[in-house]
C-alpha positions in Angstrom: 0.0 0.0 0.0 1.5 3.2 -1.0 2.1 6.4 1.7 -0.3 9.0 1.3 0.4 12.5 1.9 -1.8 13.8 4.5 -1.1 17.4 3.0 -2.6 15.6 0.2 -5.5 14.7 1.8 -6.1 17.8 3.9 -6.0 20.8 0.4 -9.1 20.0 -0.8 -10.5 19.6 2.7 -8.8 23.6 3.4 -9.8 24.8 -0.2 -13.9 23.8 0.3 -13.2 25.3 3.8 -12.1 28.6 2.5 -14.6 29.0 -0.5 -17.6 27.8 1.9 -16.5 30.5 4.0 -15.9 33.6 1.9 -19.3 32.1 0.1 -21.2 32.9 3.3 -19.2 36.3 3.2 -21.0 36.8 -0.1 -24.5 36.2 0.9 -24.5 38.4 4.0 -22.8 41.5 2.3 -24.8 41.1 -1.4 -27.7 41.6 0.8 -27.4 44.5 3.4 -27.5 48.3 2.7 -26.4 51.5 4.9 -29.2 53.3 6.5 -28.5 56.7 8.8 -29.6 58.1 11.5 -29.2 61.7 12.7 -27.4 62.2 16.4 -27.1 64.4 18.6 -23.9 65.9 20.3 -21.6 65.7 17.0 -23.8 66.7 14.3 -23.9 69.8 12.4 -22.7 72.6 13.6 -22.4 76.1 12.0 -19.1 76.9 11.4 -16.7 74.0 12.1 -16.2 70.8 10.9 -15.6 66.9 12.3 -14.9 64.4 9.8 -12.9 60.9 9.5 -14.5 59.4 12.5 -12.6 56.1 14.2 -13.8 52.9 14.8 -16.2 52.8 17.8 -15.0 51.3 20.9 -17.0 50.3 24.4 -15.7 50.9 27.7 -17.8 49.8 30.5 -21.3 50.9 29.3 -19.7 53.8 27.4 -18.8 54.1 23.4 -15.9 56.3 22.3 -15.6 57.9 19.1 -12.7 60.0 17.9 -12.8 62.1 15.4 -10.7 65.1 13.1 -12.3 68.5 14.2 -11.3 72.1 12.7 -12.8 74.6 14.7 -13.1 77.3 12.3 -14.9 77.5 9.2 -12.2 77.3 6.1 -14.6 77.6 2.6 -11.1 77.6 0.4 -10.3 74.2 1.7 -13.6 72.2 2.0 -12.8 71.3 5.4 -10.1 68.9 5.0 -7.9 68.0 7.7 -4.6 69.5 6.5 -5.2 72.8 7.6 -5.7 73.0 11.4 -7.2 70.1 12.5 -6.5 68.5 15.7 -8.3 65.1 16.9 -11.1 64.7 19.3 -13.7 62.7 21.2 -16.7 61.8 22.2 -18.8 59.3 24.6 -22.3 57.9 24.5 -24.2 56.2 27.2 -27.2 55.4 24.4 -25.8 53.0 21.8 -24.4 56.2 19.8 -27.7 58.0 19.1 -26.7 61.3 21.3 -22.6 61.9 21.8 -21.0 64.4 24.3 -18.3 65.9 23.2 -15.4 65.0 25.9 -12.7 67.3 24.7 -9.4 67.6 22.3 -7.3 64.2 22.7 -4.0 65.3 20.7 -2.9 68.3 19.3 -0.4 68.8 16.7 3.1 68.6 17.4 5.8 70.9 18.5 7.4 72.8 15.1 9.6 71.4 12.8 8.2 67.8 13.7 6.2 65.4 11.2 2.7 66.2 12.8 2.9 69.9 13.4 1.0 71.0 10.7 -2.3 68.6 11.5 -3.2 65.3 12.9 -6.2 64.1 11.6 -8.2 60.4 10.8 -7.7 58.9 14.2 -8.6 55.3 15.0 -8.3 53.2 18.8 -7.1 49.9 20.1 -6.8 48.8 23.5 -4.6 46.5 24.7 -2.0 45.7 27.5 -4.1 48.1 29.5 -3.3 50.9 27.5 -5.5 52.7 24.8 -3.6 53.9 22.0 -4.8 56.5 19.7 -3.0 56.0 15.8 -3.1 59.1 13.9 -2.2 60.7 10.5 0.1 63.9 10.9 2.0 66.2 8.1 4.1 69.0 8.8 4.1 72.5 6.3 5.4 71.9 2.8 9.7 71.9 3.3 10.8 74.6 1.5 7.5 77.3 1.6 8.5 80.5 2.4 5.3 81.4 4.6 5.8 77.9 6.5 2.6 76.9 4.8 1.0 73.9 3.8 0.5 73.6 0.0 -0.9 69.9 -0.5 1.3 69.7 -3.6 1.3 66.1 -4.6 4.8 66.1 -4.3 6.6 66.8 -1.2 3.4 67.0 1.2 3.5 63.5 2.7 1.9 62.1 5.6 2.9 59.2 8.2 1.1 57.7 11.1 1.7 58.3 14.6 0.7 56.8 17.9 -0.1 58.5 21.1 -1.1 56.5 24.9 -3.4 57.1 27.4 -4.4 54.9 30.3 -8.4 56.7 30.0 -10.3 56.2 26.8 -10.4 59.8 28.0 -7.0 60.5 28.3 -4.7 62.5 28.4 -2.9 60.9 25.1 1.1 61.7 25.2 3.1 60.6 21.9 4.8 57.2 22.0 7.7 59.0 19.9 7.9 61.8 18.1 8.7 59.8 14.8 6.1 57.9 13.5 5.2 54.2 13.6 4.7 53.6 9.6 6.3 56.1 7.1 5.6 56.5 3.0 7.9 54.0 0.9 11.1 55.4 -0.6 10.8 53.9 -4.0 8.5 56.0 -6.2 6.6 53.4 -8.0 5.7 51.7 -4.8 1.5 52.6 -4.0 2.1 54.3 -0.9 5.1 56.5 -1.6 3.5 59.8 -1.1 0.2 59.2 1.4 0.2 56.6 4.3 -3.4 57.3 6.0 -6.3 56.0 7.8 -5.1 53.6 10.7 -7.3 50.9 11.0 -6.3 48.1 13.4 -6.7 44.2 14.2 -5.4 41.6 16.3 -4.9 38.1 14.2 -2.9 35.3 14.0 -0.7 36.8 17.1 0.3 40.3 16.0 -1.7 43.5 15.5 -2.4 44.4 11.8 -2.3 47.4 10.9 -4.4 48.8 7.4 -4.3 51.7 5.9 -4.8 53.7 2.3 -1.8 54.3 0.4 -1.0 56.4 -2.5 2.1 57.0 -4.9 3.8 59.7 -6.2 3.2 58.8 -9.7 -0.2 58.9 -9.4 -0.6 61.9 -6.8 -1.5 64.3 -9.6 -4.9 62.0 -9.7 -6.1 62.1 -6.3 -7.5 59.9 -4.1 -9.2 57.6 -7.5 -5.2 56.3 -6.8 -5.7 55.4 -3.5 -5.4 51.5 -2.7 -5.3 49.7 1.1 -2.2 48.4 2.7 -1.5 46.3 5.7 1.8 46.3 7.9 1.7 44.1 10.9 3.8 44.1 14.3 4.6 41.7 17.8 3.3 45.2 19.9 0.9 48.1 19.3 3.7 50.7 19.3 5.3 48.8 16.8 7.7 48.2 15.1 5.5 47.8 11.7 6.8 45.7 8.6 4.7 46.6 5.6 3.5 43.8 3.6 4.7 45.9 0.6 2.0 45.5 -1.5 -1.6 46.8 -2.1 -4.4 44.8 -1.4 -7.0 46.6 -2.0 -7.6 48.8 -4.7 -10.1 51.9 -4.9 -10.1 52.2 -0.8 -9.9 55.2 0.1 -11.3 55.6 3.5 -9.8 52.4 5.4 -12.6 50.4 7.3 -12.0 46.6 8.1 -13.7 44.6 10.3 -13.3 40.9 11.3 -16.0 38.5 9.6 -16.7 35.0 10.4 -12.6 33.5 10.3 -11.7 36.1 7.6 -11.6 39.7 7.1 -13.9 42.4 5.4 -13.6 45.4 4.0 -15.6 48.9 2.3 -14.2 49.9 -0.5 -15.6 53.7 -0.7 -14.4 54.4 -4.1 -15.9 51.5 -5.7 -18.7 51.4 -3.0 -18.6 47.7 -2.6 -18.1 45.4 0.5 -14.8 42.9 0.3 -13.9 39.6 2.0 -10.5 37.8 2.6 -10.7 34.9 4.1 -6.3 35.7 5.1 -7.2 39.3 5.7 -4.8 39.7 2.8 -6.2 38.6 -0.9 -9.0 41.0 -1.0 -8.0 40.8 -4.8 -8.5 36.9 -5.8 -11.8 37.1 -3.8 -13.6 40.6 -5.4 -17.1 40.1 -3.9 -18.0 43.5 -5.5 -20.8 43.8 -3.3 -22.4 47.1 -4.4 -24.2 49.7 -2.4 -26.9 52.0 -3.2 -26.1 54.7 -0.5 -22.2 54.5 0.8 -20.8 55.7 4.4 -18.4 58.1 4.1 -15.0 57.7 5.9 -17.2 55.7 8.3 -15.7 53.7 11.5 -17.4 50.5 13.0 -18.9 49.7 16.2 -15.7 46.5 17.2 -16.0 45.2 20.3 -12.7 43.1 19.3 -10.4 46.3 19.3 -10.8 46.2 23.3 -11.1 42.2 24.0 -9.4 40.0 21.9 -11.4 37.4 22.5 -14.2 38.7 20.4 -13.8 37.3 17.0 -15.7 37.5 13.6 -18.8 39.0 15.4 -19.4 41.2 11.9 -20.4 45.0 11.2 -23.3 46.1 12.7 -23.2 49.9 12.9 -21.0 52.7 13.4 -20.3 56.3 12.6 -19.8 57.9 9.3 -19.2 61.4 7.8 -21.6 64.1 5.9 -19.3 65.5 3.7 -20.7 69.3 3.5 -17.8 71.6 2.3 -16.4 73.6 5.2 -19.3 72.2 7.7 -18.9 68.2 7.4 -20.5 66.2 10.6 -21.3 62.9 11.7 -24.1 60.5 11.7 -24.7 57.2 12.7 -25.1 54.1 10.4 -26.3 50.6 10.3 -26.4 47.8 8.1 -29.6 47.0 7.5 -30.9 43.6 5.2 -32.2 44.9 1.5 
């Protein structure tokens, strides 16, 4: 009788496993939509903005959100966070209908650093009884005579930094004042001008960390250039290694979210939901699960970010963005079945 390879045996066994699973992916996210809800506490306001809110996290009977927020009205630059913006929070004893605004959680840093011109699209994880707070930072464009910040799709990159509380309300102090994940040196590579949008997850023993990339050879185009990346690491302070390529393309706000054994994604430029069942090949497994009405720059509700022994419990509802020129706000989402 001839020896038979129990690697042999066990493929086709692992391959149905994997196709059953990101099959059941499928069904769920071809068949829910986003519906919204106004709420009170960080909605509209006259004459400031918050935008790119972070996932959701729950803290006793609390939620915490944090969010970008410019103060001050700025028409010429349609809110965005490069100019001025620092990042907040807010807590919510109702499920995140109403939200009271708990205060500033990092401002930028001192001058001449990587993050003194703005630190915007926050996103939370707690672990080792620490909360850390990842952020996106930039400094004024090197070489502008006023010290100002151009956004010339050249020189004006951004990194991602990490700041440490032992609250959920703080105080946040940097872990560093360099950042944890920087843009790639080669110019060809998809994140060699932006790294943004922290999103994180623990799998597999290390703390992934995703987030939208974009190169210098297509920074002339915008975010339509923007793809998702992933760099992992032992500790939340890192140090990260970058996978190194994209695996995600058209993702311009990050959100990920663990599914069943796999991961999932929103894809807000092509406004589809995405499955891997390796949280990396997002692109062999295209669900293209389309939505009628997309969050904007939305963060989830995961109770996994602050016990790791919640797994694959899905995407119920979260926090998005009203994009509304100088005045953008927040709103509250769920996935809802068509």
């Amino acid at each position: 009788m001839k020896n038979i390879c129990c690697k042999c045996l066990l493929l086709p066994l692992l391959l149905w496993t994997h196709s059953s699973i990101a099959q059941n992916a499928a069904d769920y996210l071809n068949h829910v939509e986003f519906t919204f809800t106004d709420v009170a506490g960080i909605g509209y306001e006259k004459g400031l903005t918050r935008r790119d809110p972070s996932d959701v996290i729950k803290v006793g009977q609390t939620h915490y959100v944090y969010y970008t927020k410019i103060p001050d009205a700025q028409p010429e630059y349609w809110g965005a966070g490069y100019w001025g913006a620092s990042v907040w929070c807010a807590k919510s004893e109702d499920d995140g209908y109403s939200w009271t605004e708990v205060g500033q959680m990092l401002d930028v840093g001192a001058a001449a650093q990587w993050d003194s011109q703005a630190v915007f699209t926050p996103n939370i994880l707690y672990a080792g009884g620490k909360y850390y707070l990842y952020y996106t930072g930039v400094k004024p464009t090197p070489g502008n005579a006023e010290g100002e910040f151009e956004n010339n799709n050249i020189s004006d990159i951004t990194a991602i930094g990490v700041a440490v509380a032992d609250s959920p309300e703080g105080p946040f102090k940097r872990v560093d004042q360099t950042p944890i994940l920087q843009v790639s040196v080669e110019p060809e590579k998809f994140d060699s001008y932006r790294v943004d949008d922290a999103s994180l997850l623990y799998r597999n023993g290390l703390y992934w960390l995703y987030y939208k990339g974009r190169s210098l050879l297509g920074g002339q185009g915008g975010p339509a250039h923007t793809a998702m990346g992933v760099a992992y690491a032992k500790n939340p302070e890192g140090p990260y290694t970058k996978y190194g390529n994209e695996i995600l393309d058209r993702s311009h706000e990050v959100l990920i979210w663990p599914h069943g054994t796999g991961v999932a994604a929103f894809a807000s430029l092509s406004e589809t939901f995405e499955y891997a069942p390796d949280g990396i090949d997002f692109m062999s497994n295209k669900l293209n699960a389309k939505v009628d009405e997309r969050a904007v720059a939305p963060g989830a509700f995961r109770p996994d970010l602050t016990n790791k022994a919640i797994v694959g419990e899905g995407l119920r509802w979260g926090i998005s963005m009203v994009p509304n020129k100088h005045e953008c706000y927040l709103v509250r989402f769920e996935l809802s079945s068509k």
